[in-house]
C-alpha positions in Angstrom: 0.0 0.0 0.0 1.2 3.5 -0.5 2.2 5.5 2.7 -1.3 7.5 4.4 1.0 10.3 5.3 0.5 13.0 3.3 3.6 14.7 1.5 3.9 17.3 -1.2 4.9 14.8 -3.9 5.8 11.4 -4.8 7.1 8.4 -7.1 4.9 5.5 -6.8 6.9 2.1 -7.7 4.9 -0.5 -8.7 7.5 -4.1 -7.6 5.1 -6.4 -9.4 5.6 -4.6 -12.4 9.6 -5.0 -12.2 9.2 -8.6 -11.4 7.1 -8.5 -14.6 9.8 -7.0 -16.8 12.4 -9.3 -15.6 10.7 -12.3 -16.2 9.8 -11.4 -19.9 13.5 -10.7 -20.2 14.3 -13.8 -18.4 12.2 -15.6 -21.5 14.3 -12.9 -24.1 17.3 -14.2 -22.9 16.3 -17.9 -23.9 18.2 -19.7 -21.1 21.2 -16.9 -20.7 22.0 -15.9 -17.3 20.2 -12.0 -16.4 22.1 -9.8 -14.4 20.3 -6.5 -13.6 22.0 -3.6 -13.5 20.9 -1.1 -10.6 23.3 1.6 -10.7 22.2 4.8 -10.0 19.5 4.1 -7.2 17.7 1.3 -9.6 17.3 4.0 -12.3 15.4 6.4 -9.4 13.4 3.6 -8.4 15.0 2.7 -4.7 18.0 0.8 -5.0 17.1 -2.0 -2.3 13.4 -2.8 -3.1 14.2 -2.2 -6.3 17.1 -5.0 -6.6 14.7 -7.2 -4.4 12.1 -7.0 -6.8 14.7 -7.8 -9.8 15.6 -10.8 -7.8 12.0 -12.1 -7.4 12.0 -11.7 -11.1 14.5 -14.1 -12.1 17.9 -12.1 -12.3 20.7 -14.3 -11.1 22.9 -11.4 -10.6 22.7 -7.7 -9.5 25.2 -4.8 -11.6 26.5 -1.3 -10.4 28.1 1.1 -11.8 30.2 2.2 -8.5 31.7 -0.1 -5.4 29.6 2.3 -2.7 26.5 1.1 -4.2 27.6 -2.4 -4.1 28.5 -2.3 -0.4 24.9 -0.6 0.3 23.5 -3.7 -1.4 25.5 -6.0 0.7 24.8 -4.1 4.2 20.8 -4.3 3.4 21.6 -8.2 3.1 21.3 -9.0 -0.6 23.7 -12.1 -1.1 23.6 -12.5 -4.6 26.4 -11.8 -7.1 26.9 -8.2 -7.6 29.6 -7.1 -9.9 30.7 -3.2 -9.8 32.2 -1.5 -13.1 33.4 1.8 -13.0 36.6 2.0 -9.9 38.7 5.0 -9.8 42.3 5.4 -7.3 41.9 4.8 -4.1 38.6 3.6 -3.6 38.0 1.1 -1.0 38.9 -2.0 -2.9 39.3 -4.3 0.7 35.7 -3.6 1.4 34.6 -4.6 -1.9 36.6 -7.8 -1.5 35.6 -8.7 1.7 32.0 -8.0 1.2 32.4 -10.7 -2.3 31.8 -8.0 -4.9 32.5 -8.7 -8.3 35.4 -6.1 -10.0 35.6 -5.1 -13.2 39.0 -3.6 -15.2 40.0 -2.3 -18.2 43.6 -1.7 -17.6 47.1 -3.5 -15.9 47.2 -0.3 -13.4 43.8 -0.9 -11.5 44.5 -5.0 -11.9 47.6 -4.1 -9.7 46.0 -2.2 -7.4 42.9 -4.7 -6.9 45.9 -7.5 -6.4 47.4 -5.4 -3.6 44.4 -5.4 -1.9 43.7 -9.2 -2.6 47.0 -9.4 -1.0 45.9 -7.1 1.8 42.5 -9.1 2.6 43.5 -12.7 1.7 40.4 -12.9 -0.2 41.3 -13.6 -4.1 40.0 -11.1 -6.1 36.8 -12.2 -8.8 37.3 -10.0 -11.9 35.5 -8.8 -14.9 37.6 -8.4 -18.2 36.6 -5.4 -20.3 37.2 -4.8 -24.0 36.4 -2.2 -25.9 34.9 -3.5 -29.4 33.6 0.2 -30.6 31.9 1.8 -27.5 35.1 4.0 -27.4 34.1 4.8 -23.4 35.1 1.9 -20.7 36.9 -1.3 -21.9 40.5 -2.0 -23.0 41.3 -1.6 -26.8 41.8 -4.6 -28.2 45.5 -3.4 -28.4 45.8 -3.5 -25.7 43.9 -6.1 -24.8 46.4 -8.9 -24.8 48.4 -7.1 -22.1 45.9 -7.1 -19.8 45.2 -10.7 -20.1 49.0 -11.4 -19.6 48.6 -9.4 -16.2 45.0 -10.6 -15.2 47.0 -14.6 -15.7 50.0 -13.6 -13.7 47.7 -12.6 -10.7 45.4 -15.4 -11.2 48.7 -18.0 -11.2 49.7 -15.7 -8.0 46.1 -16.7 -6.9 45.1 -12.8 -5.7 43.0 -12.7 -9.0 40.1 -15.4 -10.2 39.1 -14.2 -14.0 34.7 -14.8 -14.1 34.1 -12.4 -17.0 34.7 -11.4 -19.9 32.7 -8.3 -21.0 31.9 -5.2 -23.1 29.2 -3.1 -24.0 27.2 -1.7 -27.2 27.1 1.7 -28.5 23.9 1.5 -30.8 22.0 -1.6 -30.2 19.0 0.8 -29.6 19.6 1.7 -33.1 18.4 -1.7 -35.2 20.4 -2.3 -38.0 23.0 0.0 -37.1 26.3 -1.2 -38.9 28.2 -1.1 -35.6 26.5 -3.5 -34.5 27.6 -6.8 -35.9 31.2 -5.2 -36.2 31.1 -4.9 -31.9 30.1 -8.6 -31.8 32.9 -9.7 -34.5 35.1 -8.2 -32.0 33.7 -9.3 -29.0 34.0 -13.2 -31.2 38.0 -11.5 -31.8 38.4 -10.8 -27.8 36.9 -13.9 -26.4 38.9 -16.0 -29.0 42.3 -14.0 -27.7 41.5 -14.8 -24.4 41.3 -18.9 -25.1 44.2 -19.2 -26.7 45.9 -17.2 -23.5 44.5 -19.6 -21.3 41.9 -17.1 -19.6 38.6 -18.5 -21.4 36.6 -21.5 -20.6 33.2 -22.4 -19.5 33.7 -20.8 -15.7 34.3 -17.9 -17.5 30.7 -15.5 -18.4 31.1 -13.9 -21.2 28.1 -11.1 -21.6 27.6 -8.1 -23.9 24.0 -7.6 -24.1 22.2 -4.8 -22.6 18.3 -4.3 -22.9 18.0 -3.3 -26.3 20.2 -6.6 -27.5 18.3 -8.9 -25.2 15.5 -8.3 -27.0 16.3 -8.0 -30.7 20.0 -9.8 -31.1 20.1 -13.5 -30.5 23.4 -13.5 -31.4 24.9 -10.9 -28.5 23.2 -12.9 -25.2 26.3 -15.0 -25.1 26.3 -16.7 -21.3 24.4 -13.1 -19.5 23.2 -10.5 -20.5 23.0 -7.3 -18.5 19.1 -5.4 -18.7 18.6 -2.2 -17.1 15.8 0.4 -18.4 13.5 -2.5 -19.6 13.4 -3.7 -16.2 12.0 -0.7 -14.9 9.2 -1.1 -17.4 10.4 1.5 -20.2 11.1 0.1 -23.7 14.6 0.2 -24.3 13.9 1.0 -28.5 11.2 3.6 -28.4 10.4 2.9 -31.7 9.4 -0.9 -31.5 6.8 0.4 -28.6 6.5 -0.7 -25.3 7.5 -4.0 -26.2 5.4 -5.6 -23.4 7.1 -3.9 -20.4 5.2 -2.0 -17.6 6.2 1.4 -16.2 7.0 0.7 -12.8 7.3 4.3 -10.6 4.2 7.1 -11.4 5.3 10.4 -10.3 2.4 12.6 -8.2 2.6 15.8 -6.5 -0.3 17.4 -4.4 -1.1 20.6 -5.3 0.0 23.1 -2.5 -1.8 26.5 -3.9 -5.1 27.0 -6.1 -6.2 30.8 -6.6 -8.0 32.7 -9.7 -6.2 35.9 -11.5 -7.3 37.9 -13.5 -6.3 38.4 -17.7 -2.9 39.8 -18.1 -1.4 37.9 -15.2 2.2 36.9 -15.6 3.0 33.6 -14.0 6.6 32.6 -12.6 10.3 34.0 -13.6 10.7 35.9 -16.5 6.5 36.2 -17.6 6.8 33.8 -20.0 3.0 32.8 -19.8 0.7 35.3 -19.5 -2.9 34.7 -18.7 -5.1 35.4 -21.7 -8.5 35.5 -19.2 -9.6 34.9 -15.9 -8.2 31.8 -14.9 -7.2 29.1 -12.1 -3.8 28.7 -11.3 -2.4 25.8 -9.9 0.7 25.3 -7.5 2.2 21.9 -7.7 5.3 21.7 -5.5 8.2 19.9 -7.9 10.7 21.6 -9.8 14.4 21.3 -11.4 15.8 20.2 -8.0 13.6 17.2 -8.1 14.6 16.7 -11.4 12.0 18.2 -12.7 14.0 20.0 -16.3 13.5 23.1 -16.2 12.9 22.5 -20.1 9.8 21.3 -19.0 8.6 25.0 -18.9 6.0 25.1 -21.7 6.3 22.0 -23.1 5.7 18.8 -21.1 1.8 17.5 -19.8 0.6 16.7 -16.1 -3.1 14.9 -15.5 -4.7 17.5 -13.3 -8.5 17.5 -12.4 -9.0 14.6 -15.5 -7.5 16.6 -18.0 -3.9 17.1 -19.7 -2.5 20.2 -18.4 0.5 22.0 -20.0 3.2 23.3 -17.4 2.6 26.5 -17.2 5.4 29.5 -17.2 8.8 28.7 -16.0 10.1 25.6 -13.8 11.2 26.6 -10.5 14.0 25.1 -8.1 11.0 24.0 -6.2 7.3 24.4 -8.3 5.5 24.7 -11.4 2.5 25.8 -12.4 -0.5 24.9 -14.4 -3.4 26.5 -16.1 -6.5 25.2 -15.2 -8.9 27.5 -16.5 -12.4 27.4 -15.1 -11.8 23.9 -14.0 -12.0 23.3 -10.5 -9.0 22.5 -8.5 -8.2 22.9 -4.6 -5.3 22.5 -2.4 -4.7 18.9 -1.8 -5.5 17.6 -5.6 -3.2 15.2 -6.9 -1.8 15.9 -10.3 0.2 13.1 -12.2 3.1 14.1 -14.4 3.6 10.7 -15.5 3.1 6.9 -15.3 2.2 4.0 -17.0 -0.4 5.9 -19.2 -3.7 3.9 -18.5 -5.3 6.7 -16.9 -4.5 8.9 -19.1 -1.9 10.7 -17.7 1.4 11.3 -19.7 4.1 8.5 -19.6 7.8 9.0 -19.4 8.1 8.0 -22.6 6.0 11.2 -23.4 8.0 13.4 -21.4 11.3 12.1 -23.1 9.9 12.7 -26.5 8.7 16.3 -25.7 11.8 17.1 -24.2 14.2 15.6 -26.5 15.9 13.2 -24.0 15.6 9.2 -23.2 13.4 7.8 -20.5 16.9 7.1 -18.4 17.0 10.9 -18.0 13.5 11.3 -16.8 13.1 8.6 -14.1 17.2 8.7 -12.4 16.6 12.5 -12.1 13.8 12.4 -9.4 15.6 13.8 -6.4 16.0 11.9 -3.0 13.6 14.8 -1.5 10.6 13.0 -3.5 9.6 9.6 -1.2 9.6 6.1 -3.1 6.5 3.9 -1.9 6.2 1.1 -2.9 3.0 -1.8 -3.9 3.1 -4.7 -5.2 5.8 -6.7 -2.8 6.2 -10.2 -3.1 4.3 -12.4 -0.6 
């Protein structure tokens, strides 16, 4: 049930409908191993009911993009496998080790400082190997790639470092038929083949390349895992194909904290960039940019207010936006709904993304930790 306590705003996360997503990517996947990536607070959707929730759905395997986020996973007691990707200097790699996180790395400096602390904890190290097959971001060039196997095999005989990945990640597989694609995979084939012949392949070894947008569409990419994210949070992960089957799972509300009526010629918020054209009914709604709310939003994106689509109105402040509401009535209290999973007809973020010329990912991970998460649909 949602919370009884009354609050100026906030994102409604529907758990059944992640379990839903995850089990239709679980059949996607056709027998591959899912691993669910929950970086950045389950894309704004609470990062421990969240992962729970992914769990219950069939993922084997959790995915963050930083070791803190790990570690918070492991103190609220999630056991499974969780694999962290993106480690910079100096973070606290004896934690990660002694709490059993997974560590990914993309060159010989970070494999030597992972092996230090392997050394450090007496706990041997389970890595992630990273190529770069066309992403041009994370991953090691396939130039370089051969060194970095030499070093990850040198630990491994050392036994600080146990290699249980072999990874990388697409650049356009939202984009079907983009040439890139089938050139990535040719040289994902060229890195996993490399590491065989060096002795660092074999069947304990996962190899995984797919995100979302390959589980679905690419056959050829889900390999031993493959890694969702935004499809598990119930938004389609290529637009274009529609929603594919997958439910929205968080509906953002606000209450509305001020109704009044002006009079024609009234200039509403910074800079008068709405004027009233008649008397009218202006609405308060408390959310704005530093809930995430963009401030490009001004003008542009639709709320559900008192049954009806309602334009913001005027600019998007730090904390509140406005809407017209004409002679419809509206009072202090009235929920309005800037988006969810559109059956009501309120807008969904998939709307909101279009309008203002962004992806859903933007939309949901920028609603600020000042906006609640509640939660239905827990597993019994």
């Amino acid at each position: 049930m949602y919370s009884p306590k009354a609050t100026p705003a906030e994102a409604r996360v529907d758990l059944a409908a992640i379990r839903h997503n995850v089990a239709l990517l679980k059949e996607h996947a056709a027998g591959a191993e899912l691993m669910g990536a929950v970086k950045a607070d389950a894309y704004g959707h609470g990062l421990v009911p969240a992962s729970k929730a992914v769990l219950e759905g069939g993922a084997s395997r959790l995915g963050t993009a930083y070791i803190r986020e790990a570690l918070a996973l492991r103190e609220a007691g999630v056991t499974a496998p969780v694999l962290s990707w993106i480690i910079t200097p100096g973070e606290p790699l004896d934690e990660a080790l002694e709490a059993d996180v997974e560590l990914s790395a993309a060159d010989e400096g970070l494999l030597d400082e992972i092996a230090a602390a392997a050394r450090l904890t007496g706990r041997t190290a389970r890595m992630h190997l990273e190529a770069d097959t066309g992403m041009g971001r994370g991953g090691a060039p396939l130039a370089a790639w051969p060194g970095l196997l030499a070093k990850a095999l040198a630990l491994r005989a050392e036994g600080v470092v146990e290699i249980v990945g072999l990874w990388s990640h697409f650049a356009c597989s939202d984009m079907p038929g983009h040439p890139s694609i089938e050139l990535q995979i040719d040289a994902f084939d060229t890195a996993l083949k490399m590491a065989e012949q060096a002795g660092a392949g074999g069947s304990h070894v996962i190899r995984h390349l797919a995100n979302s947008a390959a589980t679905v569409t690419l056959p050829r990419a889900r390999y031993d895992m493959v890694r969702t994210g935004i499809a598990m949070y119930g938004l389609s992960p290529i637009p274009e194909l529609g929603d594919l089957g997958f439910v929205p799972a968080m509906t953002l509300v606000a209450r509305v904290a001020l109704a009044k009526r002006v009079p024609e010629g009234s200039g509403v918020s910074y800079g008068h960039l709405y004027v009233t054209d008649r008397e009218t009914t202006l609405g308060l709604v408390p959310l704005g940019y530093a809930d995430g709310i963009l401030r490009h939003a001004t003008g542009r994106a639709e709320v559900l207010a008192g049954g009806r689509r309602r334009t913001v109105t005027g600019r998007v402040c730090m904390d509140q936006f406005m809407i017209d509401m004409g002679d419809d009535p509206l009072r202090a209290g009235d929920e309005v709904v800037l988006f969810g999973p559109g059956g009501e007809g309120e807008p969904t973020v998939q709307e909101w993304a279009d309008t203002l010329g962004t992806i859903t990912h933007e939309i949901v991970t920028r609603i600020g930790s000042r906006v609640p998460r509640v939660y239905k649909g827990w597993a019994t």
